[in-house]
C-alpha positions as CSV (number, residue, x, y, z in Angstrom):
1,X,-11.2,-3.4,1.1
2,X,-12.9,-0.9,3.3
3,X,-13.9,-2.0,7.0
4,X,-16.5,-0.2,9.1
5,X,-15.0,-0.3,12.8
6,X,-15.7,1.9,15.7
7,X,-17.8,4.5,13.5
8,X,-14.9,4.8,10.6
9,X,-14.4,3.3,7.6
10,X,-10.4,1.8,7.1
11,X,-8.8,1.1,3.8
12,X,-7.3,-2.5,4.5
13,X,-4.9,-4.8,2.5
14,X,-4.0,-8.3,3.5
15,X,-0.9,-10.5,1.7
16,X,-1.1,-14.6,2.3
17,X,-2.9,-17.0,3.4
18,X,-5.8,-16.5,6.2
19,X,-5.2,-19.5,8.0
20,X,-0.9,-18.9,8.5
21,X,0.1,-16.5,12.0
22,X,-1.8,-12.7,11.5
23,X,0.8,-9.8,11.9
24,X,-1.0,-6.6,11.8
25,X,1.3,-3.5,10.6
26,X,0.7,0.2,12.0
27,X,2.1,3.3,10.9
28,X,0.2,6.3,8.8
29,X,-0.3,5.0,6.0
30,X,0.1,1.9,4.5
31,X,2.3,2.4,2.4
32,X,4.8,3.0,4.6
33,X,5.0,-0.9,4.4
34,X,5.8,-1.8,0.7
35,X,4.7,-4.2,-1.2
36,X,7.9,-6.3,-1.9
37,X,8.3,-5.9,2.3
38,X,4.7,-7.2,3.1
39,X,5.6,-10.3,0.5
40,X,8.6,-11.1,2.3
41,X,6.9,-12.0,5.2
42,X,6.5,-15.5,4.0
43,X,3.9,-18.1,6.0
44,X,2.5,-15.0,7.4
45,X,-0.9,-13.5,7.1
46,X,0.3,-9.5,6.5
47,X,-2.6,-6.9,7.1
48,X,-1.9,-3.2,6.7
49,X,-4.5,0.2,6.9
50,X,-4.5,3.5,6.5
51,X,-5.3,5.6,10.3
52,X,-8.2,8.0,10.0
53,X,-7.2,11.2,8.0
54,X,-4.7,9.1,6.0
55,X,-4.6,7.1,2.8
56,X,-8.2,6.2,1.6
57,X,-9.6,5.8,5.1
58,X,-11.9,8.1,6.9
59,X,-11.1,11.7,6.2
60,X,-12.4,14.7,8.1
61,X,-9.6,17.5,10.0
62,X,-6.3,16.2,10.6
63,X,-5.8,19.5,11.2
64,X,-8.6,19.6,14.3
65,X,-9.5,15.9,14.9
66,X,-12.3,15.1,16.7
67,X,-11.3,11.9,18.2
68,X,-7.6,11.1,20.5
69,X,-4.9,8.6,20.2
70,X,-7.1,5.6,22.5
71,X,-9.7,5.9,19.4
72,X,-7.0,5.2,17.2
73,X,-5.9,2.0,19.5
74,X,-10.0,1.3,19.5
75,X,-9.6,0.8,15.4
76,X,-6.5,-1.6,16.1
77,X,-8.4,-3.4,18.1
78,X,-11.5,-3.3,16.2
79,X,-10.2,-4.5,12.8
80,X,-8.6,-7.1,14.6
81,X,-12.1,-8.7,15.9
82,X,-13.6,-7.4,12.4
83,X,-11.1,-9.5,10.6
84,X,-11.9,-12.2,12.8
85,X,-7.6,-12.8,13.6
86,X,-7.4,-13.8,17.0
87,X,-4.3,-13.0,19.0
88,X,-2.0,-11.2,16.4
89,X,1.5,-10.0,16.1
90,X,1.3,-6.1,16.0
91,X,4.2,-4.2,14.5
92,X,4.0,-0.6,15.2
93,X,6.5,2.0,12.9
94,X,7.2,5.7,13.8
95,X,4.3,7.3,15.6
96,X,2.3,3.6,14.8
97,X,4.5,2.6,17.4
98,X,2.5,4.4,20.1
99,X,-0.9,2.6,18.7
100,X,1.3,-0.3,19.1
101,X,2.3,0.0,22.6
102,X,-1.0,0.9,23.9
103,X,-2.7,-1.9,21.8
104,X,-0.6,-4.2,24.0
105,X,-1.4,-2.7,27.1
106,X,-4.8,-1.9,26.8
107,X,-6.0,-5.0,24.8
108,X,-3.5,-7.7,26.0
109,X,-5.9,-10.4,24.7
110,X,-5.8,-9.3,21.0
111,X,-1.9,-9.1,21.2
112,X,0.5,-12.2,20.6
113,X,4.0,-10.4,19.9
114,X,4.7,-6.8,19.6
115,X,7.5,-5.1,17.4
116,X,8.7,-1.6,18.0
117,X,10.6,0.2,15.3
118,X,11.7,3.5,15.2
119,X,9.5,4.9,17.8
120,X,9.6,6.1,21.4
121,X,7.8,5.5,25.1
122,X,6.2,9.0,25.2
123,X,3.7,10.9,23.1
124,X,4.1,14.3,20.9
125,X,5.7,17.1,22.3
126,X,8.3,17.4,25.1
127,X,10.2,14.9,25.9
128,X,11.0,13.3,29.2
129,X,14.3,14.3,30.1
130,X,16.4,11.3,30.1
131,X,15.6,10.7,26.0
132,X,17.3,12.0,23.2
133,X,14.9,14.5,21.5
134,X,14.9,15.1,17.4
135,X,18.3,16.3,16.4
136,X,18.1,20.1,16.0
137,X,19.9,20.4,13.2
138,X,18.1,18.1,11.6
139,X,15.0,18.9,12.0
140,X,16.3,22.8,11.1
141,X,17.4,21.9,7.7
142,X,14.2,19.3,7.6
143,X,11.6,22.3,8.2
144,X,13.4,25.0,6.9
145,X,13.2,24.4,3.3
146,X,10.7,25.6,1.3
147,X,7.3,24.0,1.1
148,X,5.8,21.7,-1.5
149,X,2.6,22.5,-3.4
150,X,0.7,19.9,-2.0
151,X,-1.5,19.9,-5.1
152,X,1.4,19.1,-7.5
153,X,2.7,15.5,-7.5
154,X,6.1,16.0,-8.8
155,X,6.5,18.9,-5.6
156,X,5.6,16.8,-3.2
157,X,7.3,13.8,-4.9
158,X,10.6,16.0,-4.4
159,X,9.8,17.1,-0.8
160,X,9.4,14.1,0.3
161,X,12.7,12.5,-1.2
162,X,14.4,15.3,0.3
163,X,13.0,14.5,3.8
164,X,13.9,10.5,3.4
165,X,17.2,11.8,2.4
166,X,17.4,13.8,5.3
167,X,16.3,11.2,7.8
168,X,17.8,7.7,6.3
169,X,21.0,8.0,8.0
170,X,24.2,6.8,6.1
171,X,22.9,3.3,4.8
172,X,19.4,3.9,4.6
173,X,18.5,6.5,1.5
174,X,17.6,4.9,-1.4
175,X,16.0,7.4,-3.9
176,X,14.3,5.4,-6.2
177,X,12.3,3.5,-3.6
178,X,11.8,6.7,-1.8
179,X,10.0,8.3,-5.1
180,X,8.3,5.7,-5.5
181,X,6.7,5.6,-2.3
182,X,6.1,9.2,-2.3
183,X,4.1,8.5,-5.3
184,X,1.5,6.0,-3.7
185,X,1.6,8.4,-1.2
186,X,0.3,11.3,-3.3
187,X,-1.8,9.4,-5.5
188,X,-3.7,7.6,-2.7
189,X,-4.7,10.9,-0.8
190,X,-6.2,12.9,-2.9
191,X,-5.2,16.6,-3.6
192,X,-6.2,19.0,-0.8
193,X,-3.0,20.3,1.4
194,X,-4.6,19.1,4.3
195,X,-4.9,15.2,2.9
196,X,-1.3,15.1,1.4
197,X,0.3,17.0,4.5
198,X,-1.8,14.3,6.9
199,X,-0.8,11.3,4.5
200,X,2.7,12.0,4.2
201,X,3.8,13.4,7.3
202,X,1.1,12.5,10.1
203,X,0.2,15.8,11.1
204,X,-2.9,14.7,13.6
205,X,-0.3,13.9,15.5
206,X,0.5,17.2,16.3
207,X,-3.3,18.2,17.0
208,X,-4.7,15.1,18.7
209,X,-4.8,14.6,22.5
210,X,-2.6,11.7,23.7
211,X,-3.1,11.8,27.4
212,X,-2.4,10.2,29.7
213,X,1.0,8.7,29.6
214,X,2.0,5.2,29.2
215,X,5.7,5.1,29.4
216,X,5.3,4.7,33.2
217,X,3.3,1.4,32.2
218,X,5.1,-0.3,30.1
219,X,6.1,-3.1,32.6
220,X,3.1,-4.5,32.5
221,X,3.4,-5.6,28.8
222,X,3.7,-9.6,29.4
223,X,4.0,-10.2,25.2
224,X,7.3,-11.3,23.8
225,X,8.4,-8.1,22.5
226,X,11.6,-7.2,19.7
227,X,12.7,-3.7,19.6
228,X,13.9,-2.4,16.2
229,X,15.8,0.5,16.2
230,X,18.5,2.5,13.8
231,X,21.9,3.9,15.1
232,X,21.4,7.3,12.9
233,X,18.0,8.0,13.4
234,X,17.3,11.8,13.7
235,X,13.9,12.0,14.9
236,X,13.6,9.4,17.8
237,X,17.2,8.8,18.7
238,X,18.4,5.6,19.2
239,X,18.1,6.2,23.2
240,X,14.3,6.6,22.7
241,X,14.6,2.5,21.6
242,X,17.2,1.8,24.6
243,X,14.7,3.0,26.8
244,X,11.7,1.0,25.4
245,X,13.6,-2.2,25.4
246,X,14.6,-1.4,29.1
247,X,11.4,-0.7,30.0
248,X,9.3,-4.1,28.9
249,X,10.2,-7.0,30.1
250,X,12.3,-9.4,28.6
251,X,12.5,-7.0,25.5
252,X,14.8,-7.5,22.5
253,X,16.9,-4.7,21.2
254,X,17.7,-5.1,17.7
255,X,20.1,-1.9,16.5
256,X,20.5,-1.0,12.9
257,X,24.0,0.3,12.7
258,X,23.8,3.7,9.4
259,X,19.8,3.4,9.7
260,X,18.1,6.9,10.4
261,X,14.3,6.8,10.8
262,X,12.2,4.1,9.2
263,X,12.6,1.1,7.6
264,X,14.9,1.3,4.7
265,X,15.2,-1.6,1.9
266,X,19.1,-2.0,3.4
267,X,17.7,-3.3,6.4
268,X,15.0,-5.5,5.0
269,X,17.1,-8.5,4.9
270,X,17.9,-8.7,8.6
271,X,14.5,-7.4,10.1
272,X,12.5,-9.3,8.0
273,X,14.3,-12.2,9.5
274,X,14.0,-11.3,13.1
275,X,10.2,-10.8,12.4
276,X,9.6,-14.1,10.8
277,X,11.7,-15.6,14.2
278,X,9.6,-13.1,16.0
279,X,6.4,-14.2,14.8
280,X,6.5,-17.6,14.7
């Protein structure tokens, strides 16, 4: 379904049952949360969207947005009310995480838990010096191969399995499900470079203004909190999830020992688990 909320429209799924506990999911896309994931949530009420310039949601300039990353909170917060959910439990993934943090800060009242995974307390760009920045050789090999053609779905299919592969650490890279979502990806973004780089890869990030700060802030988040984070990830170290689970109070650090970046199927078993404890 489509939901008109502080002047976009956001392409929204929900899983279960209305009336169980609302958990809303935040990363890019939403298919960065899979189906059989979303499903395994049992006695929850799962909701997942697509952020502006991703997925089937409103698409302008990913590339030059117009709006900054408190709009993007403003949705969150938004389609929360829209959807008529009450205090929810917010689970923010990758660069979702930041929506996620400042959701909680900035909208306490719409936030019952908060989960953290693979993400980190500060915004693109330089980081602060006591984290762990991207791994440089990583991210060399990552942006030094060749480019897709963004109009060809088997390219970026192949891209895109070789960036998984790259970031999944030693347990995490599992090819077929990494094609597959890929695939949703693509076909759900329509064919323009700009739309498949956004979709895949989160490029507005790079371009959209995420001042000011909120590490130094996140002490005042008073919600039970769980910190998810893998021992291998490349692109937010580990330290980047040490530090958030130092940071807010009473914080839970659960590590994922071979996970790189993400949330591979390996790692279902025992995550799902500490969200449906989480969440209760």
């Amino acid at each position: 379904m489509r939901i008109n909320v502080n002047d976009v429209e956001l392409c929204v799924e929900t899983f279960g049952d209305p009336g169980d506990p609302p958990v809303l999911l935040i990363s890019v896309t939403m298919m960065s949360w899979p189906d059989d994931l979303c499903t395994a949530l049992t006695g929850r009420y799962v909701v997942r969207y697509d952020l502006r310039d991703a997925g089937r949601s409103t698409f302008d300039d990913p590339d030059a947005p117009t709006y900054d990353l408190r709009d993007l909170v403003t949705d969150a917060a938004e389609l929360l009310g829209a959807l008529e959910l009450g205090r929810t439990h917010v689970v923010g993934l990758g660069v979702g995480g930041f929506v996620a943090q400042l959701l909680a800060l900035d909208h306490p009242d719409r936030v019952a838990s908060l989960t953290l995974i693979s993400t980190r307390p500060v915004a693109p760009g330089p980081v602060d010096p006591d984290l762990p920045d991207h791994a440089p050789e990583v991210m060399a090999e990552l942006f030094g191969r060749p480019k897709p053609d963004w109009a060809d779905r088997d390219s970026v299919i192949d891209y895109m399995t070789g960036s998984a592969r790259l970031m999944s650490g030693s347990r995490g890279f599992d090819e077929a499900d990494a094609r597959t979502t890929a695939g949703l990806i693509f076909d759900r973004a329509g064919r323009t470079a700009k739309a498949q780089r956004a979709s895949h890869l989160g490029t507005m990030f790079a371009a959209i203004d995420c001042r000011p700060r909120w590490r130094e802030r996140l002490g005042e988040i008073a919600v039970p909190t769980l910190v998810v984070h893998g021992d291998e990830d490349p692109f937010f170290p580990y330290g980047n999830g040490v530090a958030l689970a130092e940071e807010i109070p009473g914080a839970e650090l659960l590590t994922l020992p071979g996970i790189g970046q993400g949330l591979p199927r390996a790692a279902w078993p025992v995550v799902v688990d500490a969200l449906l404890r989480h969440t209760s």
